[in-house]
C-alpha positions, -999 to +999 in steps of 0.1 A: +546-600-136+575-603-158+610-597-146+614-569-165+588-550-151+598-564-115+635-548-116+622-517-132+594-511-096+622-521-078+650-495-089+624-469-088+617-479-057+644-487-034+672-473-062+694-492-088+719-512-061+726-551-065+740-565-038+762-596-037+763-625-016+800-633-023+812-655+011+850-654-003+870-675+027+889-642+033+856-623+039+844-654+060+877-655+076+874-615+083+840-619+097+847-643+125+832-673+102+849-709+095+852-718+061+826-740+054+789-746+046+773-741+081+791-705+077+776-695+043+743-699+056+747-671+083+769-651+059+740-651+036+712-645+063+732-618+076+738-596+038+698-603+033+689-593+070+711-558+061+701-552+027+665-555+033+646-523+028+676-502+014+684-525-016+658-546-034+682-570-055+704-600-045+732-617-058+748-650-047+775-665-065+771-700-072+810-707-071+815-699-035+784-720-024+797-751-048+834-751-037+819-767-003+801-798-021+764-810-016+764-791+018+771-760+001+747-766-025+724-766+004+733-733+013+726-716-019+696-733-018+685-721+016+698-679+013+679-680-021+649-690-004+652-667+024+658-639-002+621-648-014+612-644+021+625-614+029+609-598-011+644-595-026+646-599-060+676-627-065+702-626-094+721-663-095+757-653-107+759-690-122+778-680-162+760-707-172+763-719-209+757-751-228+739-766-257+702-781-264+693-809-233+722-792-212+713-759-216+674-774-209+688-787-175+705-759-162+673-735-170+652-763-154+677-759-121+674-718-118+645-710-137+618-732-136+594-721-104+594-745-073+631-758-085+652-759-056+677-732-067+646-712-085+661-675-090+647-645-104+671-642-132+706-659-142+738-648-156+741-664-188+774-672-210+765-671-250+801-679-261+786-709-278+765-690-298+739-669-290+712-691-302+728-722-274+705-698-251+673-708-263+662-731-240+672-706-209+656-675-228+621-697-234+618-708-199+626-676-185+599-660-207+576-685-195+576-683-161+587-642-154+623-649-150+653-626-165+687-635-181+719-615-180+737-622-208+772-617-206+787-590-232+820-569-220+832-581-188+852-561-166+885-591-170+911-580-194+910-613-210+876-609-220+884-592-251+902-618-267+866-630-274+843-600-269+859-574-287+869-596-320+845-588-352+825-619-370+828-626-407+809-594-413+825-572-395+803-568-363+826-575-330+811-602-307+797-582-283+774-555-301+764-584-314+753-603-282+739-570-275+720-566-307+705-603-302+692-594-266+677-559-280+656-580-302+641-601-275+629-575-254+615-553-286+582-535-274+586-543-238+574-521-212+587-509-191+618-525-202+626-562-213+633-593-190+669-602-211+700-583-198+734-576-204+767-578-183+787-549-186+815-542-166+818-504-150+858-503-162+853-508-196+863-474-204+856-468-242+846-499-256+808-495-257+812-466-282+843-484-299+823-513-309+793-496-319+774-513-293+739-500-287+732-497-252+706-475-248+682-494-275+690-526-252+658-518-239+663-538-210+684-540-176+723-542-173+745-554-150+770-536-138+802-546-121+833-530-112+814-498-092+832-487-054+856-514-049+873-512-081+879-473-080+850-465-109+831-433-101+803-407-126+831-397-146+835-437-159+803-445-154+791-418-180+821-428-204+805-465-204+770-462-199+763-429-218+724-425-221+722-455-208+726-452-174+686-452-169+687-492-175+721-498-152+719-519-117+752-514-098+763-539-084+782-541-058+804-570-036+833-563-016+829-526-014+804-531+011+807-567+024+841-555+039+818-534+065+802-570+081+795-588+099+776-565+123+744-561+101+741-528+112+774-516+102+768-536+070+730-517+065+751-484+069+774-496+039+746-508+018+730-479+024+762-456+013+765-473-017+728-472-026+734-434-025+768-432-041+747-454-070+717-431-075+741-400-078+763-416-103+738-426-123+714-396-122+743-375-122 
């Protein structure tokens, strides 16, 4: 089954909350945990263990696993497998973005099935082109997989590039978003390409012009809980949109460990505080 259609069971099922599997050395250090690679590995059992059953979607980010080396590379590849284990669907926050054969190799890594960091979809950068993508949007079609492209991050900086028009006038990031629309055209229930799209972007959707609801296909939503965004933002950015949007959320409820029952109670707050904000 596609991605696409894979998300889409899965927020009507369990709701539209990502988790993410963020093992910051603070949090580690906050949690009783040294900082190293050994310590990832329970970090990660221990967010799967409490999101199972009341979220259905995972997150790791590769940074904190790669900062610790070949050991930590073994980490990510160990909480992405138990992730599969435990029927989470797993979103690799990797940003990758390259060109042709490098591009090739880093879809091969994530998205190819049986590779050892196979995950369910990747966050991709298209800040060499849209097109750079190719090889990572081909793969991922051929095996099931989803991209997340990113399009108006939640950094300030980011619209230095994002919000700044082309030649003929379109800014960057309708753009990116136009491109995407295009790939999951006729998709049901929605397509396996999505978009970044950070909760505390105030206006800039409907500044730019950017399309969101035709996107036809999930977005990623950061910034929600931790970062003070609640309905009243979330319907300035997400509009009639809000149907496609998977919250995701990191500190806000990673704070609560390392007791996984404490941490289940969070996750399970947040779910809520997600469905209401959205369906609000």
């Amino acid at each position: 089954m596609p991605f696409g259609a894979r998300l889409a069971e899965t927020m009507d099922r369990v709701g539209p909350l990502c988790v993410g599997i963020d093992p910051h050395p603070s949090l580690l250090r906050d949690w009783g945990l040294q900082d190293d690679a050994q310590s990832l590995a329970a970090f990660g059992d221990t967010v799967i263990e409490a999101a199972t059953g009341v979220a259905g979607v995972v997150k790791p980010n590769a940074a904190f696993f790669e900062r610790h080396g070949a050991k930590g590379m073994a980490a990510l590849e160990y909480v992405l497998g138990k992730a599969r284990e435990a029927d989470l669907l797993t979103i690799l926050d990797a940003k990758r973005g390259d060109i042709g054969s490098t591009m090739q190799a880093y879809a091969d890594a994530f998205l190819r099935p049986g590779a050892p960091f196979e995950c369910d979809a990747l966050t991709v950068s298209p800040y060499l082109g849209f097109g750079s993508l190719e090889p990572a949007v081909a793969l991922a079609a051929e095996h099931g997989k989803g991209l997340f492209v990113l399009a108006l991050t939640s950094n300030p900086e980011g619209a230095e590039v994002q919000h700044a028009r082309g030649s003929g006038g379109e800014p960057v990031a309708a753009a990116m978003a136009r491109h995407a629309s295009a790939l999951n055209a006729g998709k049901a229930p929605m397509g396996d390409v999505g978009l970044v799209v950070g909760a505390t972007v105030g206006s800039a959707v409907s500044d730019l012009g950017i399309d969101l609801e035709g996107l036809n296909g999930p977005i990623l939503a950061p910034g929600v809980g931790a970062q003070g965004t609640g309905t009243e933002e979330i319907s300035q950015v997400f509009g009639n949109s809000r149907r496609l949007v998977l919250v995701n959320q990191s500190r806000g409820v990673l704070a609560a460990g390392p007791f996984t029952e404490k941490l289940r109670g969070a996750i399970q707050a947040a779910a809520g505080a997600a469905q209401f904000a959205l369906r609000a």
